[in-house]
C-alpha positions as CSV (number, residue, x, y, z in Angstrom):
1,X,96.3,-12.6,-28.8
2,X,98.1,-15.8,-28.5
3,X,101.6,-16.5,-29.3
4,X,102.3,-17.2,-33.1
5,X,99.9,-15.2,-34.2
6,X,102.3,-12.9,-35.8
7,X,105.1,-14.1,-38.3
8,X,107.5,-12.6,-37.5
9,X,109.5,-12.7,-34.0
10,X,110.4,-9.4,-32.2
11,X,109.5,-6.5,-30.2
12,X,109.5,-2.9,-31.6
13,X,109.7,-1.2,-29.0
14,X,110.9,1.9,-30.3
15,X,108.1,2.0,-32.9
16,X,105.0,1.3,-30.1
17,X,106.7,4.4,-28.4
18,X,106.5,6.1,-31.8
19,X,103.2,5.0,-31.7
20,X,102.2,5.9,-28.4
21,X,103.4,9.4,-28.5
22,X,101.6,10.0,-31.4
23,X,98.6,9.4,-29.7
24,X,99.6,11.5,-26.4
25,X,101.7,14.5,-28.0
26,X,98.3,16.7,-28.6
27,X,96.1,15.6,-25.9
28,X,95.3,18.2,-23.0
29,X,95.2,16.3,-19.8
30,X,97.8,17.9,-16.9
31,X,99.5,14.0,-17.0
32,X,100.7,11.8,-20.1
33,X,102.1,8.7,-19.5
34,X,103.1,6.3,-21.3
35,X,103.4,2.6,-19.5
36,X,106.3,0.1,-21.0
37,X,105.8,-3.7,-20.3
38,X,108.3,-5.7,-21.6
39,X,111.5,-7.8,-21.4
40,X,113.5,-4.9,-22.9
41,X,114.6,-6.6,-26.3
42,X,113.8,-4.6,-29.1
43,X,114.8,-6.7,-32.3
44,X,112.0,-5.5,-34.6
45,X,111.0,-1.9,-36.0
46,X,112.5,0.8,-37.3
47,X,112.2,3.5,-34.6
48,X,115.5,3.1,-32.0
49,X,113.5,3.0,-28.4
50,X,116.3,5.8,-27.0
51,X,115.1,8.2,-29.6
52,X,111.6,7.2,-29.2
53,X,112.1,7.8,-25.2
54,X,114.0,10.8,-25.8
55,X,111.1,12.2,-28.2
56,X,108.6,10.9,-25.1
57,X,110.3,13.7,-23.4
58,X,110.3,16.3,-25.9
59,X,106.4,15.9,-26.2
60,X,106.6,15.7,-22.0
61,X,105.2,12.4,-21.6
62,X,106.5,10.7,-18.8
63,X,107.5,7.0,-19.8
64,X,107.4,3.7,-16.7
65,X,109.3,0.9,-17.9
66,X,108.1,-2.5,-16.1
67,X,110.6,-5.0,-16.8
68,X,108.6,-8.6,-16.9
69,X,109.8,-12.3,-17.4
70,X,113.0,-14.0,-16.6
71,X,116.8,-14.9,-17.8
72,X,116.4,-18.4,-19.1
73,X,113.7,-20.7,-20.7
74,X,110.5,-19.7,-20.2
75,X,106.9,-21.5,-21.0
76,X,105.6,-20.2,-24.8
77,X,102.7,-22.0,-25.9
78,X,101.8,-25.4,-26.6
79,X,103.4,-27.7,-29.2
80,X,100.3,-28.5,-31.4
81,X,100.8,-31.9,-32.2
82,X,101.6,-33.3,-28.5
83,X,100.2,-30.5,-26.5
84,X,103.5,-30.2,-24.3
85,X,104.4,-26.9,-23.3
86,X,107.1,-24.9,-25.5
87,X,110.2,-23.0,-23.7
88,X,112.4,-20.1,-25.8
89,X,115.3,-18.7,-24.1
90,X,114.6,-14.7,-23.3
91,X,116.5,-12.4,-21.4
92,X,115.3,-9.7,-19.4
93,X,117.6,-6.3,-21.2
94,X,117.0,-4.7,-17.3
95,X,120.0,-1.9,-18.7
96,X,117.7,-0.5,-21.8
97,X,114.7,-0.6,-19.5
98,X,116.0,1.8,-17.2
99,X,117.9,4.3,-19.7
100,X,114.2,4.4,-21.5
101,X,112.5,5.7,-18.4
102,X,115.6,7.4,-17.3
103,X,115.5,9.5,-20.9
104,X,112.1,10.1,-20.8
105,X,111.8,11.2,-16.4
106,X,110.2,8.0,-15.7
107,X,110.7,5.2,-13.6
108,X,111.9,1.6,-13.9
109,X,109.8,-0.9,-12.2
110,X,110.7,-5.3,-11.9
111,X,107.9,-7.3,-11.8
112,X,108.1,-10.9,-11.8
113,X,104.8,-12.4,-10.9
114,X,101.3,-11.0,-11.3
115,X,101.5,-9.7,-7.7
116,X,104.4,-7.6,-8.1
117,X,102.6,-6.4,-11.4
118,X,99.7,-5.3,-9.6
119,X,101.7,-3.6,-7.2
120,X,103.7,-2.0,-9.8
121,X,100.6,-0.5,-11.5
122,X,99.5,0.8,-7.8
123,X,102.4,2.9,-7.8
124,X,102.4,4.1,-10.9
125,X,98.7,5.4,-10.3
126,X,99.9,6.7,-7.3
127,X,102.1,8.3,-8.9
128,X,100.2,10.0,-11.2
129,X,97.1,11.0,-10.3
130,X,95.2,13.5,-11.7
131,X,91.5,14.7,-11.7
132,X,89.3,14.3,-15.1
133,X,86.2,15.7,-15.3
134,X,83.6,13.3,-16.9
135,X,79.7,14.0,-18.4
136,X,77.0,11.6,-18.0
137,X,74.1,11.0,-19.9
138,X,70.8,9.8,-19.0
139,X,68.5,8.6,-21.2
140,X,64.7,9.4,-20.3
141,X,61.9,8.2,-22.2
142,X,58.0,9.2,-21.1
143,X,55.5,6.5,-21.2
144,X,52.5,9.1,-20.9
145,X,52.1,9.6,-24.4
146,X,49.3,6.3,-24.6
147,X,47.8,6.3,-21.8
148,X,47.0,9.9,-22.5
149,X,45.8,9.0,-25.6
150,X,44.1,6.5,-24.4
151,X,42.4,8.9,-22.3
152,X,41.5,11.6,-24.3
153,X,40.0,8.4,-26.7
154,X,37.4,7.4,-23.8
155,X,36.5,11.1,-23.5
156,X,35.6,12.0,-26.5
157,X,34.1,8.6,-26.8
158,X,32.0,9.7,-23.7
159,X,30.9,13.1,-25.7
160,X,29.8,11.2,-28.4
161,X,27.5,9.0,-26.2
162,X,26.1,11.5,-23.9
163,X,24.6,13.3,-26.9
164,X,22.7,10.0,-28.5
165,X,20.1,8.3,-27.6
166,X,22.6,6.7,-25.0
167,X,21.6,10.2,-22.7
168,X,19.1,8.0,-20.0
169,X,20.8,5.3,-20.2
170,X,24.2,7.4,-18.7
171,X,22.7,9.2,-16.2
172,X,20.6,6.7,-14.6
């Protein structure tokens, strides 16, 4: 990902929490979470992100908001023809971010730096712990299979000589 890639400018969050509980709403684990991290300005899609929280919490899956970024100019990208850094004005929407959690019985979280995002994310799985059960698979392969091969070759081998004219020759 890098910035540009996409056309269009905007954030859906409604529809990636449309998206998001379509991929939680059936599964069977005791916790379903879904995580938020954004600068709260939905100006794209066609899901409203209240409904999509409020339908979060109709499937009961709990939805953390982290609010990230800044009020002002912040760094996006470089310009391509004198490699200076970019800046485009953003506001953190701190408001919707909380009313999304709030609607679906999560929690709002700020982070500002990578730090505080680590921290956050420590909480959260503090928060929600619960136990999976996993399998495990281990792959064995035998090796006998030549050298018993191998073996039974040089024994039958051996039958073959000790009944020629090879007999004397054996036993002395």
């Amino acid at each position: 990902l890098r910035p540009g890639l996409i056309d269009d400018d905007g954030t859906a969050i409604g529809t990636a929490l449309g998206v998001a509980i379509n991929r939680l709403r059936e599964s069977p684990a005791k916790s379903r979470i879904c995580v938020l991290l954004s600068d709260g300005e939905s100006n794209a899609g066609s899901l409203d992100p209240l409904l999509g929280a409020q339908l979060a919490h109709a499937y009961g899956i709990r939805l953390y908001t982290i609010g990230l970024g800044q009020d002002g100019y912040v760094p996006y990208g470089r310009d391509s023809t004198t490699g200076k850094p970019r800046f485009v004005q953003t506001r953190l929407d701190e408001t919707t971010m909380r009313q999304l959690a709030q609607a679906a019985e999560g929690r709002f979280f700020r982070a500002t730096d990578n730090a505080a995002l680590s921290r956050v994310f420590s909480e959260i799985d503090r928060l929600e712990k619960s136990d999976i059960r996993t399998q495990r698979y281990r792959s064995v392969q035998d090796f006998y299979r030549p050298y018993l091969g191998l073996g039974i070759a040089l024994w039958l081998f051996w039958l073959a000589l000790r009944s020629t004219f090879m007999t004397n020759v054996l036993e002395d």
